[in-house]
C-alpha positions as CSV (number, residue, x, y, z in Angstrom):
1,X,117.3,78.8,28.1
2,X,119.9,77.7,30.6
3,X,123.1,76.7,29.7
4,X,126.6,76.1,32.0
5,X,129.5,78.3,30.3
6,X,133.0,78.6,31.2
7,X,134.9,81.9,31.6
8,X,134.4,85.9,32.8
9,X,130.7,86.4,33.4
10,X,130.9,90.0,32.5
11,X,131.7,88.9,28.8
12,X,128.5,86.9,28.1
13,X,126.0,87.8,25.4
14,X,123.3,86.7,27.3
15,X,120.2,89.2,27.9
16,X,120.7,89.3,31.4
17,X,122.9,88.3,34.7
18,X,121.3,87.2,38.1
19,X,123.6,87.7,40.7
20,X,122.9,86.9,44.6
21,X,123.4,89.5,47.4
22,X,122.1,90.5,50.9
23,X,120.0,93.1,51.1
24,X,122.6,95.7,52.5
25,X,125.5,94.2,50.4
26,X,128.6,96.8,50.1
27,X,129.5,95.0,46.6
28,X,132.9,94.8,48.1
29,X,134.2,91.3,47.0
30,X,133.4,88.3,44.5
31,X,131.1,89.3,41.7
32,X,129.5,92.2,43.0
33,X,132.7,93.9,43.3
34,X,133.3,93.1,39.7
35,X,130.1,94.9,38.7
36,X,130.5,97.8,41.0
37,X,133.5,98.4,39.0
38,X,132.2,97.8,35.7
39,X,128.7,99.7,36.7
40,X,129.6,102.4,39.1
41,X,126.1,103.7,38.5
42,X,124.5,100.7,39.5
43,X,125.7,100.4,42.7
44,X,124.6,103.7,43.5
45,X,121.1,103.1,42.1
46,X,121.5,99.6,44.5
47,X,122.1,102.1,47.8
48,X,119.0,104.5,46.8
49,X,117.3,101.3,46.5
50,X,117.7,99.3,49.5
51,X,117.2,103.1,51.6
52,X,113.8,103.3,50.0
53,X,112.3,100.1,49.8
54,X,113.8,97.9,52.1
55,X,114.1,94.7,50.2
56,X,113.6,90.8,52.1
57,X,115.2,88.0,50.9
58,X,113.1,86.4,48.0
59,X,112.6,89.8,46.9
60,X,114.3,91.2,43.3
61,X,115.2,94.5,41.9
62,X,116.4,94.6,38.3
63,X,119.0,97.3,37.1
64,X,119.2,98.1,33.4
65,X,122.6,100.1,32.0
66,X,123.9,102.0,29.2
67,X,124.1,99.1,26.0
68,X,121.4,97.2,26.9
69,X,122.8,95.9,30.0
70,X,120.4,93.8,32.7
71,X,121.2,92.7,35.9
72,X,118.8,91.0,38.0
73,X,119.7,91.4,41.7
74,X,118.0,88.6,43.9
75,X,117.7,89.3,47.5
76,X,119.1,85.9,49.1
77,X,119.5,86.6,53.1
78,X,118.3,88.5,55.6
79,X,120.3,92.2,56.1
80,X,122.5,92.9,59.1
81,X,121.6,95.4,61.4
82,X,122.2,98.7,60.4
């Protein structure tokens, strides 16, 4: 189920969080700067990631953390050059 909630996403109970990003995203501001903070070990999984797959947009890579944790990465634009 979907629902619309007010508040700090990084408090929910839900099972999981989607969160959009570019392929080569440096998690730097906004949300993903949030959860680089929160998971420091995600973002590293993220870079080791992106070197070895090389995700396109549409794609998805989900991350799962200490606590039962999910977040569900989708791949929304296309990565600057390198």
């Amino acid at each position: 189920m979907i629902r619309e909630v007010a508040g700090d996403i990084l408090l929910t109970d839900a099972q999981a969080l989607a969160h959009g990003l570019a392929p080569n995203d440096d998690f730097g501001t906004g949300l993903a700067h949030a959860l680089r903070e929160r998971w420091p070990g995600m973002y590293k999984d993220f870079r080791h990631y992106y070197q070895t797959a090389r995700p396109k947009p549409g794609d998805l890579w989900t991350w799962g953390g200490a606590g039962g944790v999910r977040i569900i990465n989708l791949f929304t634009q296309e990565p600057a050059p390198d």
